[in-house]
C-alpha positions as CSV (number, residue, x, y, z in Angstrom):
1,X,0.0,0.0,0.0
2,X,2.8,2.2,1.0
3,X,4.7,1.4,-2.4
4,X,1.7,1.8,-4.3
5,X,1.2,5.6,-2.6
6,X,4.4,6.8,-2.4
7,X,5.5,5.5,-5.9
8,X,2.7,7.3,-7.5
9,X,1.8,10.7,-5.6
10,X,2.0,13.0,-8.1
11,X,-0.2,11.6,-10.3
12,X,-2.6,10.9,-7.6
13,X,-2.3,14.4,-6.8
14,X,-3.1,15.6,-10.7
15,X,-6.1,12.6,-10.7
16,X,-7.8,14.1,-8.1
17,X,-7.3,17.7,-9.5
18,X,-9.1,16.0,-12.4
19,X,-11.7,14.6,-10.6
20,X,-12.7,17.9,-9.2
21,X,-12.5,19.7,-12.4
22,X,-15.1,17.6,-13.8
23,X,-18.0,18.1,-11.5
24,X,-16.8,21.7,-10.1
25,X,-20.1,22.7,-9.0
26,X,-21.0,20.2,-6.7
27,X,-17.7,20.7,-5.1
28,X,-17.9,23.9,-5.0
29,X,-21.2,23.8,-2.9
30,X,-19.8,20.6,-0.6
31,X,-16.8,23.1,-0.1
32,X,-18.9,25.6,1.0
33,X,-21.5,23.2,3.0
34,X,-18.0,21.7,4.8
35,X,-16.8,25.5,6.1
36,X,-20.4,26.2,7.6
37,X,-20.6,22.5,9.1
38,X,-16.8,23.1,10.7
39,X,-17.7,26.8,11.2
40,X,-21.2,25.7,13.2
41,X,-18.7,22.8,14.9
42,X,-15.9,25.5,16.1
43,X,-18.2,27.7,17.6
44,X,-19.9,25.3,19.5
45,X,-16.7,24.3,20.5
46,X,-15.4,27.7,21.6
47,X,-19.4,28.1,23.7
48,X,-18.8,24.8,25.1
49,X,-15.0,25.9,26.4
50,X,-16.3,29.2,27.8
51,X,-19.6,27.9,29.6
52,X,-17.4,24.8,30.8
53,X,-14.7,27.7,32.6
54,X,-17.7,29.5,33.7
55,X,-19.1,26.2,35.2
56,X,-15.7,25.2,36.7
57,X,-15.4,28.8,38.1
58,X,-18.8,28.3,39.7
59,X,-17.6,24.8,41.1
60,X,-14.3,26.2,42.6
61,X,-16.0,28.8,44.3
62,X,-18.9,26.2,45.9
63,X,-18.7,26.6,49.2
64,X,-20.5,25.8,52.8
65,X,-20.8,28.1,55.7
66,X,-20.0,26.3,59.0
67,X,-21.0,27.9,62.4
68,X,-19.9,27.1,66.2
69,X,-21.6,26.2,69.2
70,X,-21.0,29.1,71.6
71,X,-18.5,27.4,73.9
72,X,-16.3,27.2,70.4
73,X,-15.5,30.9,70.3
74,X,-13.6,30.6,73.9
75,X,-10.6,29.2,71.7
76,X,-11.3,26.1,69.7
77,X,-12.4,27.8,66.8
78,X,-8.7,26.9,65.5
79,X,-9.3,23.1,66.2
80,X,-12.4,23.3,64.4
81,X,-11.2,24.0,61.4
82,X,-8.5,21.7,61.3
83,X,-11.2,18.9,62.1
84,X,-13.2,20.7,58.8
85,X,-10.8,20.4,56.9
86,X,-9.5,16.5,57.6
87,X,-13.2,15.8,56.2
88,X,-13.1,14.0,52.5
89,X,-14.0,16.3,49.2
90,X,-12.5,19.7,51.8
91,X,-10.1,22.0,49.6
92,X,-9.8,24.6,51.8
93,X,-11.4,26.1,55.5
94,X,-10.6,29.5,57.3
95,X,-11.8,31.5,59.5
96,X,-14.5,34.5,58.5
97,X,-14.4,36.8,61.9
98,X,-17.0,39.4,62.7
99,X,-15.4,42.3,61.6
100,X,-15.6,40.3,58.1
101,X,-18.4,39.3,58.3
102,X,-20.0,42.7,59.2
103,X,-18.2,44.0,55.9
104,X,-19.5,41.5,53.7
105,X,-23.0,42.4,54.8
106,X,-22.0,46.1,53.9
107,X,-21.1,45.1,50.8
108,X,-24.1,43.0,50.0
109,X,-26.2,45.9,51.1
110,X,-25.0,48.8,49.2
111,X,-26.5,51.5,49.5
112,X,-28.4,50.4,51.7
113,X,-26.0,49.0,54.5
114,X,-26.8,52.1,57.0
115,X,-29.5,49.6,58.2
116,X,-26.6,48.3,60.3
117,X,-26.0,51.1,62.4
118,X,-28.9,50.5,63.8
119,X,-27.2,48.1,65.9
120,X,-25.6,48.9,69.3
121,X,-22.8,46.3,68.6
122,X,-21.9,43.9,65.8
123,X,-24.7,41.4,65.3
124,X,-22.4,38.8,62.5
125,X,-21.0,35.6,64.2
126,X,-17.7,34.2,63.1
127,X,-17.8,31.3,61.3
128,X,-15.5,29.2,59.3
129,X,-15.9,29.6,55.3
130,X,-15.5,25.8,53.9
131,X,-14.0,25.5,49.6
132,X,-15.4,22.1,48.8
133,X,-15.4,19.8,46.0
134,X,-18.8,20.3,44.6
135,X,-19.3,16.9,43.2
136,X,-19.4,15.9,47.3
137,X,-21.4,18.5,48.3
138,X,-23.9,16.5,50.1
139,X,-21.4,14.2,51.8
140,X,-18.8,17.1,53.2
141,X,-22.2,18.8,54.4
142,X,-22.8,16.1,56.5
143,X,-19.9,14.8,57.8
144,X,-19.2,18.2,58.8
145,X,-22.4,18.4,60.5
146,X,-21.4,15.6,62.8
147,X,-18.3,17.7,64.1
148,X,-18.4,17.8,67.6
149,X,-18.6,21.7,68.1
150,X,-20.9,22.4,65.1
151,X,-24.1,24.2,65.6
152,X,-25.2,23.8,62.2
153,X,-24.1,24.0,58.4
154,X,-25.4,26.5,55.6
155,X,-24.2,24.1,52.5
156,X,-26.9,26.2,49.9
157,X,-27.7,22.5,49.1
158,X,-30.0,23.6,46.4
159,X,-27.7,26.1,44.5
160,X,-24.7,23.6,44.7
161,X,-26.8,21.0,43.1
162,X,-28.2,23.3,40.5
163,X,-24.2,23.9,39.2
164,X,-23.4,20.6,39.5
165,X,-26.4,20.1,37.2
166,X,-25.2,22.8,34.8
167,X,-21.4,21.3,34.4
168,X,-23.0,17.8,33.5
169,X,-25.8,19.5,31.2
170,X,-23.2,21.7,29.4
171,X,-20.6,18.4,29.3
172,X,-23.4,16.6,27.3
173,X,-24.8,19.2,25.2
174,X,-20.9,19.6,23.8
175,X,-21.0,15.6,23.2
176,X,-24.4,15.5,21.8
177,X,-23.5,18.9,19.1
178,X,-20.0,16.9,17.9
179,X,-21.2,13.9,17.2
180,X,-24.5,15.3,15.4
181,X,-22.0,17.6,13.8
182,X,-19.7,14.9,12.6
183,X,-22.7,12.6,11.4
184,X,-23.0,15.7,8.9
185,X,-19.6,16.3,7.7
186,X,-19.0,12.2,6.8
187,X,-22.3,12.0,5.1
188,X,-21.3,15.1,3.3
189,X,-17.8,14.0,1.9
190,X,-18.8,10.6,1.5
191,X,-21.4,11.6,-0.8
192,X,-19.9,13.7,-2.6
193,X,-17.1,10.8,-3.4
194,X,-19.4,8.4,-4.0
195,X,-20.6,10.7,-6.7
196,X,-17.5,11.1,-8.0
197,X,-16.9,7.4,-8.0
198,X,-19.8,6.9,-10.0
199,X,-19.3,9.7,-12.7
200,X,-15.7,7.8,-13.5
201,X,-17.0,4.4,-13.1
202,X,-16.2,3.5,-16.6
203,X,-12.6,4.6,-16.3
204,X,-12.1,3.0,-12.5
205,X,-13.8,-0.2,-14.3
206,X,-11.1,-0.1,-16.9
207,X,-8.2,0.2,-14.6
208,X,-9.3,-2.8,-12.4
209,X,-9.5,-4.7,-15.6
210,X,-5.9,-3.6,-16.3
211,X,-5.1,-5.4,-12.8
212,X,-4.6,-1.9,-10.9
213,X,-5.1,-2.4,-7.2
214,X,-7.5,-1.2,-5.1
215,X,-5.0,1.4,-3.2
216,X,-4.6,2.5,-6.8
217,X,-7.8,3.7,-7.9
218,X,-9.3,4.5,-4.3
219,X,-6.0,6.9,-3.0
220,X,-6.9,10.2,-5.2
221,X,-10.2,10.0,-3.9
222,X,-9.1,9.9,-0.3
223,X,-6.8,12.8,-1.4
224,X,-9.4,14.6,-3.0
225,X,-11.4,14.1,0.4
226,X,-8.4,15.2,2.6
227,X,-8.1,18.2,0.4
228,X,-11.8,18.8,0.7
229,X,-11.5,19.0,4.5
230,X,-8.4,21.2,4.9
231,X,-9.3,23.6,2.5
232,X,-12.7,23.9,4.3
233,X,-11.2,23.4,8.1
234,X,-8.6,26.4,7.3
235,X,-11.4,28.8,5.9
236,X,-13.6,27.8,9.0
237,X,-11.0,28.9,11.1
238,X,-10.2,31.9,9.8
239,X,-13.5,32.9,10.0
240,X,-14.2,31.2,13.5
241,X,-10.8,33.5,14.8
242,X,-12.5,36.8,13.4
243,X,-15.8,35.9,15.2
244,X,-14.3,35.2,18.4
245,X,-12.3,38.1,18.1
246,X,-15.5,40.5,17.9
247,X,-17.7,38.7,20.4
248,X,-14.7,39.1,23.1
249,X,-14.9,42.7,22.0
250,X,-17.9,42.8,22.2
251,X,-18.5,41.1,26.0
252,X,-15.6,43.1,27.1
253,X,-17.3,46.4,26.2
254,X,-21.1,45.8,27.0
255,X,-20.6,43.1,29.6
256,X,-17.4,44.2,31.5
257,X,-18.6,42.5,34.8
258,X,-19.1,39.1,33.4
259,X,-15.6,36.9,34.1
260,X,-14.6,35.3,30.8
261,X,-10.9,33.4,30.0
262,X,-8.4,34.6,28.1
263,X,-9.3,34.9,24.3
264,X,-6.4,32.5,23.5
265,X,-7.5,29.7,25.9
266,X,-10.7,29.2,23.8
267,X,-9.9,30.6,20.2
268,X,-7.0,28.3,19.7
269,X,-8.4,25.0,21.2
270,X,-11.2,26.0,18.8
271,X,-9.6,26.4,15.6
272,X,-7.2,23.1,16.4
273,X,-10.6,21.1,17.4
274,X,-12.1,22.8,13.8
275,X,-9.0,22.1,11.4
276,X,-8.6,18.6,12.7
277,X,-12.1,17.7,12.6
278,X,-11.9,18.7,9.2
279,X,-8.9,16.6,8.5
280,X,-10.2,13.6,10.3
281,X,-13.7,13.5,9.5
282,X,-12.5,14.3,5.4
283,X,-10.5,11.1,5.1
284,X,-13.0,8.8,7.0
285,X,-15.8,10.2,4.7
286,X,-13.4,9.5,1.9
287,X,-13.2,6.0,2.9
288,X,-16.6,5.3,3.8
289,X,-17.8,6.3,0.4
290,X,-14.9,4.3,-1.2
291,X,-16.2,1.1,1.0
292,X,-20.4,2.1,-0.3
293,X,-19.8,2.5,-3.8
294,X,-17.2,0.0,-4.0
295,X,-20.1,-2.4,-2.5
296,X,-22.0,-1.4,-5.2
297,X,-24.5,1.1,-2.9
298,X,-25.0,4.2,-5.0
């Protein structure tokens, strides 16, 4: 196979340059039909990147909110904590005194924080701030509940559940849009080879009678398929680069608050993910319409 290849590239190269020439509009419009299909694939791509960092950003930030018994403040606040944090699916426990707590309020308030001087003294509690591992949410909430010393655990149960919900939702929806996505590249390229094949039957008929081997006759189609792809992949992602370029803009200026990733850490996994879908998905829809019409399904 290797022999056959190698031995004979250049005229592979100028057979499918033939093949293409001879039926230029319908690769013209499977050209064009590819760049939208990778263009739609790399954008969903790139949304599935940014929701995912925004959902992991969520997760990292899940936390619990773990208060004393009274007899706790006198000094084993400290051993508390350590006790927290010994507790499977933990990352990370500290201390959140009153005077922090009393700022956080303010800052929750806003304007309307001069509620609170309506108090004679500080009326927060300290209590010990708990990073957790959000896929054990409901087990560090009540193993932590068992702590000697612990009055009782805000965990925000609900909310935690709801982003756990949102990471596996967004995970699937990404799984569910690349495979639908690559369903419609293959059956794309493998039908426009197959149609190909079929315009040169005669001549492929008359090579095999000749005694030219399969590799032979099926390789500039593969090519013409691999060329098909790339030439497609690239113009997707140039146009998938320009689009994320403007939408960052875009965010940046409108939605300044919002906390996005850098435009490099989704626009290049993008465009890789596009061009070698393209690539990949181009050479098996090559070879799955060489193995149809070769079986004789046109």
């Amino acid at each position: 196979m290797k022999r056959v290849v190698s031995g004979n590239i250049w005229y592979f190269f100028a057979e499918a340059g033939r093949i293409v020439r001879t039926n230029k509009l319908s690769y013209v419009f499977t050209l064009l039909s590819m760049v939208l299909i990778l263009l739609l694939s790399g954008i969903i791509s790139a949304g599935w990147l940014a929701s995912r960092h925004f959902a992991d950003k969520l997760a990292y930030e899940a936390e619990i909110y773990v208060y004393a018994e009274e007899e706790e403040y006198a000094g084993g606040l400290l051993e508390l904590v350590r006790s927290v944090e010994a507790a499977e699916g933990v990352r990370e426990a500290r201390i959140v005194g009153r005077d922090e707590a009393y700022g956080r309020m303010e800052e929750i308030l806003g304007d309307d924080a001069e509620i609170l001087s309506l108090f004679d003294e500080n009326p927060f509690r300290a209590f010990i701030e708990v990073k957790i591992d959000i896929g054990k949410a409901a087990e560090v909430a009540d193993a932590v509940s068992s702590l000697h010393g612990v009055e009782y655990v805000r965990d925000n149960r609900e909310l935690l559940e709801q982003v756990k919900n949102l990471m596996d939702g967004i995970l699937l929806a990404g799984y569910l849009a690349i495979i639908a996505i690559g369903i419609a590249a293959l059956i794309s390229v493998s039908h426009i080879i197959r149609q190909g094949i079929y315009g040169n039957r005669e001549q492929l008929y008359t090579l095999k009678l000749l005694g030219a081997p399969g590799a032979f006759t099926g390789t500039p189609y593969v090519i013409t398929g691999f060329l098909l792809s790339l030439i497609s992949g690239g113009a997707a992602a140039g146009i998938l680069i320009f689009i994320t370029g403007k939408a960052y803009a875009y965010i940046k200026e409108t939605l300044p608050f919002i906390p996005i990733p850098a435009e490099d850490l989704i626009t290049w996994p993008a465009v890789a993910f596009t061009i070698a879908a393209g690539i990949l998905l181009g050479i098996a829809g090559s070879i799955f319409g060489l193995k149809t019409a070769s079986s004789g399904k046109h």
